[in-house]
Structures are given as structure tokens and as C-alpha cells.
Wavefront OBJ file of the C-alpha trace (Angstrom):
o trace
v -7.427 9.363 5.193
v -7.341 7.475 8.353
v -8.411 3.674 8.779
v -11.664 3.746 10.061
v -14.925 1.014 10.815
v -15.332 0.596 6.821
v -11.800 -0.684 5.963
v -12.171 -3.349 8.637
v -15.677 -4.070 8.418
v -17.624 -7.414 6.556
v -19.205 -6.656 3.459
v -18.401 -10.652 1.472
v -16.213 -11.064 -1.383
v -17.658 -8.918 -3.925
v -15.854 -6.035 -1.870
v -13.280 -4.215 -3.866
v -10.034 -4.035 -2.047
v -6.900 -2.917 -4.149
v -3.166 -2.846 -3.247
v -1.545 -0.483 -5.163
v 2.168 -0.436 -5.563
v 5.758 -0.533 -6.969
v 6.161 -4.104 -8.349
v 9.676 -3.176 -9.752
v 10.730 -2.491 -5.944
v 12.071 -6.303 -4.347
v 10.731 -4.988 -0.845
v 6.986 -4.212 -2.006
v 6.456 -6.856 -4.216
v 7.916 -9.399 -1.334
v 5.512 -7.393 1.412
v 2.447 -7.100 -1.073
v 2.751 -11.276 -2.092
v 2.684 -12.234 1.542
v -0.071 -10.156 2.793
v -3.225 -11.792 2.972
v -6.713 -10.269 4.153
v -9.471 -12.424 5.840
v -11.804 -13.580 3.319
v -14.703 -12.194 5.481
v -13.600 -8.744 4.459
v -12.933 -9.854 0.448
v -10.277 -10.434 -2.110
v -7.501 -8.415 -2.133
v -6.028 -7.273 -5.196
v -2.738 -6.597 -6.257
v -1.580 -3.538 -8.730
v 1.273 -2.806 -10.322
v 1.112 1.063 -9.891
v 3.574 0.996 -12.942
v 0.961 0.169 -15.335
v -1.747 3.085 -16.541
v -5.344 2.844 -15.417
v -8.177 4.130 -13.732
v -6.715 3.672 -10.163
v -3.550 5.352 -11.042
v -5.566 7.968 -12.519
v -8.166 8.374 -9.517
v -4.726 8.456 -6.687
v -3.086 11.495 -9.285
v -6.252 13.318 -9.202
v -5.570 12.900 -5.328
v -2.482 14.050 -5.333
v -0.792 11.250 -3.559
v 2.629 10.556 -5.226
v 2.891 6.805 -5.627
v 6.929 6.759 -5.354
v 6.139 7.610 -1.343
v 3.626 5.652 -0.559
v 1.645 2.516 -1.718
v -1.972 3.248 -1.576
v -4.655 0.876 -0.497
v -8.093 0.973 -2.093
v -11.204 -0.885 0.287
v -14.061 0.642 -2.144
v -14.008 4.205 -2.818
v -11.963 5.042 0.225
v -7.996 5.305 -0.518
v -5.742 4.936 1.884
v -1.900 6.440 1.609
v 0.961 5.543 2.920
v 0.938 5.092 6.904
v -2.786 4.684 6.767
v -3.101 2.104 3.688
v -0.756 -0.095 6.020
v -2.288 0.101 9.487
v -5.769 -0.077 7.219
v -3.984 -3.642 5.853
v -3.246 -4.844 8.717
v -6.349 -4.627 10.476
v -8.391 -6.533 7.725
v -5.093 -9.046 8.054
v -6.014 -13.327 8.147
v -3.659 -13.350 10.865
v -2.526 -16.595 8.701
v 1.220 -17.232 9.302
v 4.057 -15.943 11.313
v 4.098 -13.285 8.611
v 0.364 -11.894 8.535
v 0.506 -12.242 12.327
v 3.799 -9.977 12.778
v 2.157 -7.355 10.309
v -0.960 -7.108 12.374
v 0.608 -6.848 15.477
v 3.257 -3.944 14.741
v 1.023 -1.714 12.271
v -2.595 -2.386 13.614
v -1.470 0.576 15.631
v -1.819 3.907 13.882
v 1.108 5.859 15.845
v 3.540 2.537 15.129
v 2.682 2.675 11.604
v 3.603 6.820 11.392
v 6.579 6.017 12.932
v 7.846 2.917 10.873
v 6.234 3.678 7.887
v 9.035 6.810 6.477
v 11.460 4.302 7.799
v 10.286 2.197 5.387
v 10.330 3.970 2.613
v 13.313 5.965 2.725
v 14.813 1.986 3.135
v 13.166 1.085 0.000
v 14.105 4.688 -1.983
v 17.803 3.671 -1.448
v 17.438 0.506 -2.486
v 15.349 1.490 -5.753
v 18.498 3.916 -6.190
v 20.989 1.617 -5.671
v 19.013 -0.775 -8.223
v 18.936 2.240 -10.864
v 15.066 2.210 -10.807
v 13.153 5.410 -12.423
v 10.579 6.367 -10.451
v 6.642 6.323 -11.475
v 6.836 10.146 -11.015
v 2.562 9.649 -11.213
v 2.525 13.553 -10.194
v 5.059 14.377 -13.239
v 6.969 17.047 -11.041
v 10.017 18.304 -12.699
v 13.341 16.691 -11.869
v 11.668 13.574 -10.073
v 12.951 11.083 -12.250
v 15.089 9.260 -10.674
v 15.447 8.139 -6.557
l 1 2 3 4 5 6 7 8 9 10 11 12 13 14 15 16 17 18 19 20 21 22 23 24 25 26 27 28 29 30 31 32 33 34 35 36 37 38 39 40 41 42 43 44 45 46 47 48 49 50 51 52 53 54 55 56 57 58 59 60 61 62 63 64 65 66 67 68 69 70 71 72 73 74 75 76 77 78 79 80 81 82 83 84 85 86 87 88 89 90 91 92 93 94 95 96 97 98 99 100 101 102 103 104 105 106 107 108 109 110 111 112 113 114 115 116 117 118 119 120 121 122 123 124 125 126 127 128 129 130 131 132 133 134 135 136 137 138 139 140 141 142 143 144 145 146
């Protein structure tokens, strides 16, 4: 899914918006800590996508393998991958040399397909190096291990 008007757009606090991802992996849990939303556009909140629930269970039914991609929840729309951080960045607070870096390299959609695999094949070989199993949320045969 692409980031559209209603991952950006004002709806107050009440608004749902879940970061879902790897908190075993140093890189994610560094990037997910430091990211911070305008408040305009509500809380965010952060998920280990190592612990069972109902989000984990609604991005399996989607197919979207969690061990590729950290997926970004703004109410019922998930975002995967590329598009969950572009979708981040344009709700950004722009708060800090950090928030303001984010937002101005993955605001863009065609940045964010480009850096994004970077990304993550730089955080796979870390999580292998580390000895990490992998969520394996899709339970395909022989995907144990990075």
C-alpha cells in the first residue's frame, strides 16, 4: 500500500498509529526510539513484532513477512516496508536533527524504494552476525535463521 492523504492527514490523538518491528535488531529499535510523529496526527506506538497479538496476526493474514520489512499501522491501513517509512516520515515532528534528516530523505517515495532494501539487507547481516532467529511470522520452511 502506498502512503496516501490518510497517513498524513489530522484526525487528534485518539488516532491509532502503530510501529511494528524487530526490537531484538540494534538498528530498528535505535530508528523506531528516535522517530517521533507530530502530535496533530496522534501517538505513535511502538511494537515489538516479536511478541504474539492481533497486529502480528492481522500483517500474517497479509502476507507481509515481518523479517523484511517493519510495517506501519495509521488505522486500518498497513503500510510495508518502503511505504511504512516514507508514510513515517511524512507524519514526522520534524523535531531534531534526527526527525528532520528522516523527513527529508524518505518523504520521497522513489528515495525510500531505493534506500529502503539497502537497509534491510544492512540490518539482515547484522541480525546474522548477532546470531538472531528470525520472527519467521509467515512460518516458511527453512527461514529460521538470517
Amino acid at each position: 500500500m502506498s502512503p496516501d492523504a490518510s497517513a498524513t492527514g489530522s484526525a487528534g490523538p485518539e488516532r491509532e498509529i502503530l510501529l511494528v518491528y524487530d526490537e531484538e535488531c540494534p538498528l530498528c529499535d535505535a530508528y523506531c526510539r528516535m522517530v517521533r510523529v507530530r502530535e496533530s496526527v496522534g501517538a505513535l506506538r511502538l511494537v515489538n513484532a516479536r511478541g504474539a497479538g492481533g497486529v502480528m496476526d492481522e500483517i500474517t493474514r497479509q502476507g507481509m513477512d515481518i523479517d523484511q520489512g517493519m510495517v506501519l499501522k495509521v488505522d486500518d491501513v498497513l503500510y510495508y516496508g518502503a511505504d511504512a517509512i516514507c508514510a513515517l516520515s511524512l507524519m514526522s515532528s520534524g523535531s531534531g536533527l534526527f526527525n528532520r534528516t528522516n523527513h527529508w530523505i524518505f518523504r520521497s517515495k522513489a528515495r525510500a524504494r531505493v534506500l529502503y532494501p539497502l537497509l534491510r539487507e544492512g540490518r539482515n547481516l547484522l541480525l546474522k552476525l548477532l546470531r538472531k532467529a528470525k520472527i519467521n511470522n509467515l512460518r516458511l520452511q527453512g527461514n529460521q535463521r538470517f
